[in-house]
C-alpha positions as CSV (number, residue, x, y, z in Angstrom):
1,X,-15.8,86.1,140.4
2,X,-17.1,82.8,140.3
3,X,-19.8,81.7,137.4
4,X,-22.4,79.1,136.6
5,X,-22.3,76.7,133.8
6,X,-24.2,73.6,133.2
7,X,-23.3,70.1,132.1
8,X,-25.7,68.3,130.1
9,X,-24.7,64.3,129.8
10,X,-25.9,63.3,126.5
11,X,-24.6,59.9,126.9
12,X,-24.1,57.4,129.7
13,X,-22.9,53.5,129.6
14,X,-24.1,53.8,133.7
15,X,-27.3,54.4,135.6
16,X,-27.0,58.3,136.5
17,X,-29.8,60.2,139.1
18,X,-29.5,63.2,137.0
19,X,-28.4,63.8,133.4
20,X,-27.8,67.6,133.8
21,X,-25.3,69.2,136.7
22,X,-24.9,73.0,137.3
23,X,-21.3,74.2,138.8
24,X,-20.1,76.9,140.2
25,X,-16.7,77.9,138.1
26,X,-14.3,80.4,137.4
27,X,-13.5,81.6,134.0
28,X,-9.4,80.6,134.6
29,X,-10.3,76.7,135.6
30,X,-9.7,73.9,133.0
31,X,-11.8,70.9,132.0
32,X,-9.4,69.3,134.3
33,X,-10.9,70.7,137.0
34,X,-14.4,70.3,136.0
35,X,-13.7,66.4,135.5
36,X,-12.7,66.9,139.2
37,X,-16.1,68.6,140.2
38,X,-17.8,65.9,138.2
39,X,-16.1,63.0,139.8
40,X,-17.1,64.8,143.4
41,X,-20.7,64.8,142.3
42,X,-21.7,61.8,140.3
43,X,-18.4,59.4,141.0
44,X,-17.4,59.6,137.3
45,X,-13.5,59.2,137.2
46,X,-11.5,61.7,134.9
47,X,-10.9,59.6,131.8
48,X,-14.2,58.2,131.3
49,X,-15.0,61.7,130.9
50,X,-15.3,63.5,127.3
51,X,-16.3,67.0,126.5
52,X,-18.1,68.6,123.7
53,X,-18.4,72.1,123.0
54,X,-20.4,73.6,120.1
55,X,-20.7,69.4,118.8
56,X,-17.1,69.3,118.6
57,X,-14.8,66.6,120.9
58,X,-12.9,68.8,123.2
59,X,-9.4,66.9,122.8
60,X,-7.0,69.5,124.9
61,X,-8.7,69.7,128.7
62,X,-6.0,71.7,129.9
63,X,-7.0,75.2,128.6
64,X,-9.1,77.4,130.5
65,X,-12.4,78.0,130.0
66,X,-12.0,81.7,129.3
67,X,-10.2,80.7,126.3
68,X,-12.7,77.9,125.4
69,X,-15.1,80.8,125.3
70,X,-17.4,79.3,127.7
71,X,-19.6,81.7,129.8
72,X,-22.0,82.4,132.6
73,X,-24.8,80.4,131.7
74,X,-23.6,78.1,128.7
75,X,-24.1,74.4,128.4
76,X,-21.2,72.0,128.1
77,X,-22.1,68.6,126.5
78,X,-20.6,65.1,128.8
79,X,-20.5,62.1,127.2
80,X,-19.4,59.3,130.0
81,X,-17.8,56.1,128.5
82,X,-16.3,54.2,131.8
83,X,-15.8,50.8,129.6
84,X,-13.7,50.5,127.3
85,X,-14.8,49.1,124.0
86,X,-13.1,45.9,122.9
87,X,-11.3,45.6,119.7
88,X,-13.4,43.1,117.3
89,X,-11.2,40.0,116.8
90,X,-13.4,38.3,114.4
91,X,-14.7,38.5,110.5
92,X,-18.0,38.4,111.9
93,X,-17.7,41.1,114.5
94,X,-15.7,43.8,111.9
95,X,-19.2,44.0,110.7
96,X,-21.0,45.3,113.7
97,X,-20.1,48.7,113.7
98,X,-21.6,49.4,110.6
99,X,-24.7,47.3,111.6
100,X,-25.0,49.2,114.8
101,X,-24.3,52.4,112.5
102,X,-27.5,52.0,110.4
103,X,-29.4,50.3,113.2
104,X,-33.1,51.4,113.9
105,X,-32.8,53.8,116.4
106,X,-29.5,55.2,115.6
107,X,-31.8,57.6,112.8
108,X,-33.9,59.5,115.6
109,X,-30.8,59.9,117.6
110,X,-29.2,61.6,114.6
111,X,-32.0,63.5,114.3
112,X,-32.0,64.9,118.0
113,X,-28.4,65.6,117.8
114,X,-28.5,68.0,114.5
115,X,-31.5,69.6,115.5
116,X,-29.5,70.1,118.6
117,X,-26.3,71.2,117.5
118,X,-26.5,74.7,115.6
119,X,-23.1,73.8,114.3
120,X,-24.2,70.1,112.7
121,X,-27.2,71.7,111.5
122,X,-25.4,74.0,109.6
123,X,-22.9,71.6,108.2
124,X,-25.8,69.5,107.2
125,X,-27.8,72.2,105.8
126,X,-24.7,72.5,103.7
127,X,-24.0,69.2,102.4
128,X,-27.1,67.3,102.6
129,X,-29.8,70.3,102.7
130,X,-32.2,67.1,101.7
131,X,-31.5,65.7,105.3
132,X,-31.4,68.9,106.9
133,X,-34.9,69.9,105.8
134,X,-36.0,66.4,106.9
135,X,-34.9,66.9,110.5
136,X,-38.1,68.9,112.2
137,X,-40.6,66.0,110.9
138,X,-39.7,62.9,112.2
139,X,-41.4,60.5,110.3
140,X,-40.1,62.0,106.5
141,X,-36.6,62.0,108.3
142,X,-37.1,58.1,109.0
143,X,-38.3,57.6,105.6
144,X,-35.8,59.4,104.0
145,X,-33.5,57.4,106.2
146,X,-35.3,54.3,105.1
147,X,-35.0,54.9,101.3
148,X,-31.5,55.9,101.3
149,X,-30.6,52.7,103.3
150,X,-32.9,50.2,100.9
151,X,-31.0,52.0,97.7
152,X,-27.7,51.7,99.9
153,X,-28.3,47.8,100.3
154,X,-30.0,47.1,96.7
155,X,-26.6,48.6,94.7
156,X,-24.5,46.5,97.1
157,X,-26.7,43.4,96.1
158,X,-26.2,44.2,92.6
159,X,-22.8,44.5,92.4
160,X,-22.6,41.5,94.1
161,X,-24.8,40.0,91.4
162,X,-22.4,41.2,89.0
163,X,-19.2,40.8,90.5
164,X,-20.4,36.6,91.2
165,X,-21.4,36.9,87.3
166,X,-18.3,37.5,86.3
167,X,-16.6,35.2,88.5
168,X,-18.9,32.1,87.5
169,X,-18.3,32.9,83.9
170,X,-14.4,35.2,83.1
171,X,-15.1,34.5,79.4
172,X,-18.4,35.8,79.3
173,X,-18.5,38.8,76.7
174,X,-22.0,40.3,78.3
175,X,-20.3,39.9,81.8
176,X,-17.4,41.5,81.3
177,X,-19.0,44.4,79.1
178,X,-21.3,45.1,82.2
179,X,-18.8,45.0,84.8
180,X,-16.9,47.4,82.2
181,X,-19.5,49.6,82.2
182,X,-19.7,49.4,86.0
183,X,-16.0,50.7,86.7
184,X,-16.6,53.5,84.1
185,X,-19.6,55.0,85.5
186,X,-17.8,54.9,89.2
187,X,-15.0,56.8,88.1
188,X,-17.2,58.8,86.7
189,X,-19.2,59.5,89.6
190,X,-15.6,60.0,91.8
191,X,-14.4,61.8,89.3
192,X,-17.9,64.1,89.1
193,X,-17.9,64.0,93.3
194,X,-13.6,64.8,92.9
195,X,-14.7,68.4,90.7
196,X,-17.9,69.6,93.1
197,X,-15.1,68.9,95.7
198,X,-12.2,70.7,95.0
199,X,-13.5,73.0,92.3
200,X,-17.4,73.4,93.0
201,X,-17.3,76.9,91.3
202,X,-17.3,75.1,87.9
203,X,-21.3,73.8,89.3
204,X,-22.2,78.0,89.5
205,X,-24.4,79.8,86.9
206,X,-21.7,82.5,84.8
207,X,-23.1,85.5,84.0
208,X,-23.2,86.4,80.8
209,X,-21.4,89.9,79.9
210,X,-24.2,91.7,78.7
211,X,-24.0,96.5,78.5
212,X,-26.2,99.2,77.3
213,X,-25.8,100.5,74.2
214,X,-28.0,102.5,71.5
215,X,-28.6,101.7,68.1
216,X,-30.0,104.8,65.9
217,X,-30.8,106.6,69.3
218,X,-32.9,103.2,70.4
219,X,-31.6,101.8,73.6
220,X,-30.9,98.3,73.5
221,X,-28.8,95.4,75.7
222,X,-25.9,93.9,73.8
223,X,-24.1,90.3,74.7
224,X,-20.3,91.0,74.2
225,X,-19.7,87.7,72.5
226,X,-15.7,87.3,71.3
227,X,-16.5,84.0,70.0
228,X,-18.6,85.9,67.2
229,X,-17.1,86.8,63.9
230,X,-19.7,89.3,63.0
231,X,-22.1,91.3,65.2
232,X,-25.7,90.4,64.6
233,X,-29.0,91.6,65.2
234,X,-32.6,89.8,65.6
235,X,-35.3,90.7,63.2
236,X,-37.7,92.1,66.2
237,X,-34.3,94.1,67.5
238,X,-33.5,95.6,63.7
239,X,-37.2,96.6,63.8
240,X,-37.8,98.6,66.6
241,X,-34.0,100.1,66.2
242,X,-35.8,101.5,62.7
243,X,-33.3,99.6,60.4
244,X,-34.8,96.7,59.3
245,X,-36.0,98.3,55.8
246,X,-32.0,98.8,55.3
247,X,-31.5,95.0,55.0
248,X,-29.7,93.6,52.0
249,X,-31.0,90.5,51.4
250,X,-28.0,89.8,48.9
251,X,-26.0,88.8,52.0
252,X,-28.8,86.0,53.0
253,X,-28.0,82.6,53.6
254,X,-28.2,79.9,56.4
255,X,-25.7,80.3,59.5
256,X,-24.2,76.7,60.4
257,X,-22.6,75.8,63.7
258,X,-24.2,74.3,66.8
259,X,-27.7,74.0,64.9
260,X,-28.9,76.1,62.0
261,X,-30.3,79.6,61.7
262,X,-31.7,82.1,58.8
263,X,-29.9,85.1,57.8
264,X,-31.9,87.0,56.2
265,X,-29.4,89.7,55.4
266,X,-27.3,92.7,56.4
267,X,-27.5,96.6,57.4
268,X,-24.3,97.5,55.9
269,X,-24.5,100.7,58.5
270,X,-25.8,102.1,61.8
271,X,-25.2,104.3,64.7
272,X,-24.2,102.5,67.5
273,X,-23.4,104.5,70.8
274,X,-21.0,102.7,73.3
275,X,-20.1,104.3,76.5
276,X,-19.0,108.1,74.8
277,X,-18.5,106.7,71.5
278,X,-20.7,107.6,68.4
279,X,-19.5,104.1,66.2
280,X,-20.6,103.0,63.1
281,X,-21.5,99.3,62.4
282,X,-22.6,96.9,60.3
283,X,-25.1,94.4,61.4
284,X,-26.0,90.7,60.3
285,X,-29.7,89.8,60.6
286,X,-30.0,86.7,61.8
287,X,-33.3,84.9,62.7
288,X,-33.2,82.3,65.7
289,X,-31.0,84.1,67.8
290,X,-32.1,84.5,71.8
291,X,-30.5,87.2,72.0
292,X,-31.5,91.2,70.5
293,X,-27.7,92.2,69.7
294,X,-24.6,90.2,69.6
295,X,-21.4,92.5,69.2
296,X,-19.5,90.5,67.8
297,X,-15.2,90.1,67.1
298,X,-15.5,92.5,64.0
299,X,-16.3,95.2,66.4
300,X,-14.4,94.4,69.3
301,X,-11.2,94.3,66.8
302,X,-12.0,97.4,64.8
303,X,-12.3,99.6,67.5
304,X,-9.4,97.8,70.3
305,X,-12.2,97.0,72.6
306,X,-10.8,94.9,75.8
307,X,-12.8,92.8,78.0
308,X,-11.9,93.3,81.9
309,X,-12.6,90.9,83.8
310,X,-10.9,92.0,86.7
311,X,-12.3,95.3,86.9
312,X,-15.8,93.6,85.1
313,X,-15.9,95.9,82.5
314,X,-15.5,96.5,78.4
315,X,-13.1,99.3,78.0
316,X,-13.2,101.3,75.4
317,X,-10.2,103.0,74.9
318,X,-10.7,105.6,77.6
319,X,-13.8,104.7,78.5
320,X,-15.0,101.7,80.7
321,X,-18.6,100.3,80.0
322,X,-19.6,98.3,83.3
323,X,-21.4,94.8,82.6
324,X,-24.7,94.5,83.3
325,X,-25.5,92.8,86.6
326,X,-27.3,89.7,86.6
327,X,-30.6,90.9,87.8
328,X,-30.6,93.0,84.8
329,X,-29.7,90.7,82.1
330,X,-32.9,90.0,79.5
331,X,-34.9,87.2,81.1
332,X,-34.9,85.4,77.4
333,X,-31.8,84.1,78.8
334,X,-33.3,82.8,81.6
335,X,-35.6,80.7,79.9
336,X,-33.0,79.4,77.5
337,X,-31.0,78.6,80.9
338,X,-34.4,76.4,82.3
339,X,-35.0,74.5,79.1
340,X,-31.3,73.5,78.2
341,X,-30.4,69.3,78.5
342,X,-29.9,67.9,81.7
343,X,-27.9,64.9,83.5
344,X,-27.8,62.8,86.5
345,X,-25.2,64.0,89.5
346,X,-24.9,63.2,92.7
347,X,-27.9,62.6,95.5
348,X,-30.2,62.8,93.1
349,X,-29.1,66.2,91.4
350,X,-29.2,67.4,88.3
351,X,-26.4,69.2,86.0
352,X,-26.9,71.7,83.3
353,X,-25.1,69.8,80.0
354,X,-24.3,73.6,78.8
355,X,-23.7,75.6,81.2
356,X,-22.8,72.7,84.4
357,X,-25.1,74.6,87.0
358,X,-26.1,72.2,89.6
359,X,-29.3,71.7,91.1
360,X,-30.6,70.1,94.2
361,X,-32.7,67.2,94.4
362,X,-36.6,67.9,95.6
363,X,-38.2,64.6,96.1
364,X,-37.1,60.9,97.7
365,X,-35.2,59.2,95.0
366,X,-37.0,56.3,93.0
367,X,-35.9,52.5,92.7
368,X,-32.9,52.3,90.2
369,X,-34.6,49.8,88.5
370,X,-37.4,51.4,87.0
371,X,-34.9,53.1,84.5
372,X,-33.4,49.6,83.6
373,X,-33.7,48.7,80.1
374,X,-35.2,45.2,79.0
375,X,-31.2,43.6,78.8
376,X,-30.4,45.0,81.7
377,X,-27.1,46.9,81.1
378,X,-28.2,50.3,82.1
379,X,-29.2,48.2,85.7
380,X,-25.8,48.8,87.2
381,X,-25.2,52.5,86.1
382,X,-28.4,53.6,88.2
383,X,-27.1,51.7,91.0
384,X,-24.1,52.9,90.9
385,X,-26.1,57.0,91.4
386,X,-28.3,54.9,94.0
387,X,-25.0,53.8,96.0
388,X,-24.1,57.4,95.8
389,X,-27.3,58.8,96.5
390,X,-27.8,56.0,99.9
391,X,-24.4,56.2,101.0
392,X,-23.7,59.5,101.1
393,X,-24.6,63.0,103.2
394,X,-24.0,65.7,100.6
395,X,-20.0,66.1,99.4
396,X,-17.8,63.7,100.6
397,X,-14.7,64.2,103.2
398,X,-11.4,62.1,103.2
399,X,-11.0,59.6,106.1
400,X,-7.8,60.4,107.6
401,X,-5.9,59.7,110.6
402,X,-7.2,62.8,112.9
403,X,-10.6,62.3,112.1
404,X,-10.2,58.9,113.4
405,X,-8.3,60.0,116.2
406,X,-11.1,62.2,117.2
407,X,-14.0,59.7,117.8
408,X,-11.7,57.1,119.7
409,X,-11.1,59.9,121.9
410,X,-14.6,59.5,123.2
411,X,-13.7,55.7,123.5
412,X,-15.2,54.1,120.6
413,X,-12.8,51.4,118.7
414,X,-11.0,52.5,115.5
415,X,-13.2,50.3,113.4
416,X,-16.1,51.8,114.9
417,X,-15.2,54.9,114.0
418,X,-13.9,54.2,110.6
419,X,-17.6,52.5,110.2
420,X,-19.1,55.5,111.2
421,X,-17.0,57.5,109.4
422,X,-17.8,55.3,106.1
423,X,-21.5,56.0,106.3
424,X,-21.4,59.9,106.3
425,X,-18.6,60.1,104.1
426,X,-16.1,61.3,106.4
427,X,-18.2,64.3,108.5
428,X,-16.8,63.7,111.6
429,X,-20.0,65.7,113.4
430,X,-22.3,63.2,112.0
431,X,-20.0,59.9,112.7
432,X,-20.2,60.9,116.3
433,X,-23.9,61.5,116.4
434,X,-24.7,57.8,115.3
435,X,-22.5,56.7,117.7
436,X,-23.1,58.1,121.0
């Protein structure tokens, strides 16, 4: 039984009456013979014909469109390209791709075709959700466009700069410190974009392995810490557990390590219940802890305690203690979590220097400059983060051969494409919305 589909032409290198055709079809007929309705009704040969489906190139027309999974009523994207593009033979002319790339009206049309394409969108929202949120306001998605390109150009000026420094000068101890300082921080950054690549899990928030226990029939939270000798207690813990009069201050000292804390002694015993097991324990009260109860290695040892990660649990001989979830962890941990040191990553991101959680970037990024120091060697670091930050659309793809393959399908030269490609880090979605 015959269907309808439309064809919506999104791009056209001739004068067209209509950009949008409806056919009559059956599900069992190919793109082959659609390029043959197409040519009957708008005198568009076959192979300046390309078709897109969900924003993807269709590269094998001979399929049916049963098994393309295109139905009564769905929209099939045309993009005509009857001239084909001419290979640039000059030094001058490698350079226009890229200039027709980031030319001025290639941001809106961007813009149009993610908000679009459900699939692009989502890809975007995914790498770039900056972008992505920029797309339904038109003018903040120009002048993120904007900013991105200025701090795109301004690092490329400055390594210039630097790179003509050291060429005017190969003796020059400043010149060669700075461009030393320039290669390190990009293999830094590559080797930073490298990790939230391939092993982006290392970027997530761990939760801590926290259980329920009861100390002298009070029912407290403990971290399960293996790193611990001793188990230890805070002062505000020991006092509502009804122990803290039981301290022997003998045992007082200061704890060294990563900082300094007060111990102010040690209950030599208490009840502890874990899982079905009545223990006793000593404890070490220890002030400027963020935590109320620590069980430490001496525990863990004495009584063959094994953590499970598998099955997420601390098994105690028979018994298996689930960890706490991370909705019920104490929110003390939260805070420590919020106020720990930060550093620079990608796009404008920040990383957590304790525990690597990443997060997104909320406002435009500033000049690189105005973090410059008054010599001027911290200059080409920050441009090196602005180059990332302008250059790229979220987490980088390689640039290989079938991505390539796929935009000169649609006609496009290869160093069109690889220009493209270049600008949004290898998304091949994106490198054919700037150039159709």
């Amino acid at each position: 039984m015959p269907s309808r589909i439309s064809i919506s032409i999104i791009t056209s290198d001739v004068d067209l009456q209509s950009d949008f055709l409806n056919l009559d079809v059956s599900p069992d007929m190919s793109l082959n013979d659609i390029k043959a309705f197409v040519e009957a009704e708008i005198n568009i040969p076959p192979i300046a014909q390309h078709f897109l489906h969900d924003g993807r190139p269709v590269t094998d027309t001979s399929i049916s469109l049963a098994q393309m999974n295109i139905h009564e009523g769905d929209v099939v994207a045309l993009a005509v390209q009857t001239r084909q593009r001419r290979r640039p033979a000059t030094e001058n002319t490698m350079g226009q791709p890229a200039q027709r790339v980031r030319s001025g009206n290639d941001p809106e049309q961007l813009r149009l075709r993610i908000l679009g394409d459900s699939h692009m969108l989502a890809e975007c929202q995914r790498q770039d959700p900056e972008l992505a949120a920029a797309c339904s306001d038109r003018q903040k998605f120009h002048d993120l466009w904007s900013a991105r390109q200025r701090q795109y150009e301004q690092a490329q000026r400055e390594k210039e700069q630097q790179i003509a420094l050291l060429e005017a000068d190969p003796f020059n101890v400043e010149a060669q410190q700075k461009i030393e300082e320039m290669i390190r921080q990009e293999r830094v950054a590559e080797n930073l974009q490298k990790a939230m690549e391939e092993n982006p899990e290392s970027f997530g928030r761990v939760t801590m392995l926290y259980i329920d226990v009861t100390v002298n029939n009070v029912p407290i939270k403990a971290f399960v810490d293996s790193g611990a000798q001793t188990t230890i207690m805070s002062p505000q813990a020991a006092e509502r557990c009804g122990i803290l009069r039981l301290i022997d201050k003998r045992y007082g000292g200061i704890a060294r390590g990563v900082g300094t804390a007060t111990i102010l002694g040690r209950v030599h015993s208490a009840d502890i219940q874990i899982g079905q097991y009545n223990l006793a324990s000593s404890f070490t009260v220890m002030e400027g802890k963020d935590v109320d109860l620590l069980l430490g290695l001496d525990m863990l040892k004495r009584h063959q305690m094994c953590i499970d990660l598998q099955k997420n649990c601390l098994r105690v001989q028979e018994d298996e203690i689930p960890f706490l979830p991370e909705s019920d962890i104490p929110k003390m941990m939260e805070e420590i979590l919020e106020n720990e040191p930060k550093v620079a990553g990608p796009d404008g991101s920040t990383i957590g220097a304790t525990t690597g959680t990443v997060e997104p970037h909320t406002e435009t990024p500033t000049n690189s400059k105005s973090t410059a120091g008054p010599s001027g060697t911290s200059a080409q670091p920050s441009s090196s983060q602005s180059a990332a930050a302008a250059g790229n659309f979220g987490q980088s793809q390689p640039i290989t051969p079938e991505s390539v393959a796929k935009i000169t399908e649609l006609g496009f030269s290869r160093e069109e494409a690889i220009a493209a490609l270049t600008q949004v880090d290898g998304n091949v979605e994106l490198a054919i919305g700037l150039l159709i």
